[in-house]
N, C-alpha and C positions, 0 to 999 in steps of 0.2 A: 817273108819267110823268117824262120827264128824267132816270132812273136808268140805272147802269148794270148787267147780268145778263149769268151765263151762258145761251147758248142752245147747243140741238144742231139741227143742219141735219136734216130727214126726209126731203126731199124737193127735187128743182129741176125748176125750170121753165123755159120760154124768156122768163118776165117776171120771175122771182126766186127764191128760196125759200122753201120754208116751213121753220118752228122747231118746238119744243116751247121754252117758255120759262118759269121759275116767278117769278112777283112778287108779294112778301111773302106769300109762301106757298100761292097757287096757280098751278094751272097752266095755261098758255094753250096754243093754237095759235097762233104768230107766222109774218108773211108779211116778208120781207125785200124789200122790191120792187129792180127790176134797178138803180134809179137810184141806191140808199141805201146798194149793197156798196163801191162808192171813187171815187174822184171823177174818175178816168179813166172813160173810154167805155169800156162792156162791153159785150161781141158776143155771149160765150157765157160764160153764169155758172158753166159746167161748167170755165172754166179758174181760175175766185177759189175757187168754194167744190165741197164734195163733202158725198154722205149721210155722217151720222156723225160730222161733225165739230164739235167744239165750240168757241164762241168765247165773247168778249163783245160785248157788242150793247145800243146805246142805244135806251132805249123810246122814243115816239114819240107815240105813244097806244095807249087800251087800249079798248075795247065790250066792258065786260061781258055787257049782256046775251047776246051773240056768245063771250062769252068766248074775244075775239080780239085780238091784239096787234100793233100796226105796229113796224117795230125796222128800225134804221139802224147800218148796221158802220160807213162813213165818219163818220160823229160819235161815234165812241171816242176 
C-alpha cells in the first residue's frame, strides 16, 4: 500500500473503473472509484479515463484474499 504502479483501465463504469494492476509481482483486479480519478467533480468518467489506457495509480489498499485493489489517480 501507498505505492505507486502502472495500471491498465478494463473497463468503466458510472461509479469508476476497474484495472488490472501488478503489485510486487502479482496481479490484481483494481477498482478506481469515481472520487479517486481528480479532485475536480466528475460526471462521466468516460471523459478522464478510456479502456486500454495505461497510467500510474496509487494503491490504496489491497484484499488479498479477494485479490482486489483499491487505487487512486488524484494522489499521484
Amino acid at each position: 500500500m501507498g505505492q505507486i504502479v502502472k495500471v491498465t483501465i478494463t473497463n468503466i463504469v458510472n461509479f469508476g473503473a476497474f484495472c488490472d494492476v501488478t503489485i510486487d509481482g502479482k496481479v490484481y483486479n483494481g477498482l478506481i472509484h469515481i472520487s479517486e480519478i481528480t479532485d475536480a467533480y466528475v460526471t462521466n468518467v468516460n471523459d478522464h479515463l478510456s479502456v486500454g489506457q495505461e497510467l500510474d495509480g496509487y494503491v490504496i489498499s489491497i484484499d488479498e484474499p479477494k485479490q482486489q485493489a483499491k487505487i487512486s489517480l488524484k494522489r499521484v
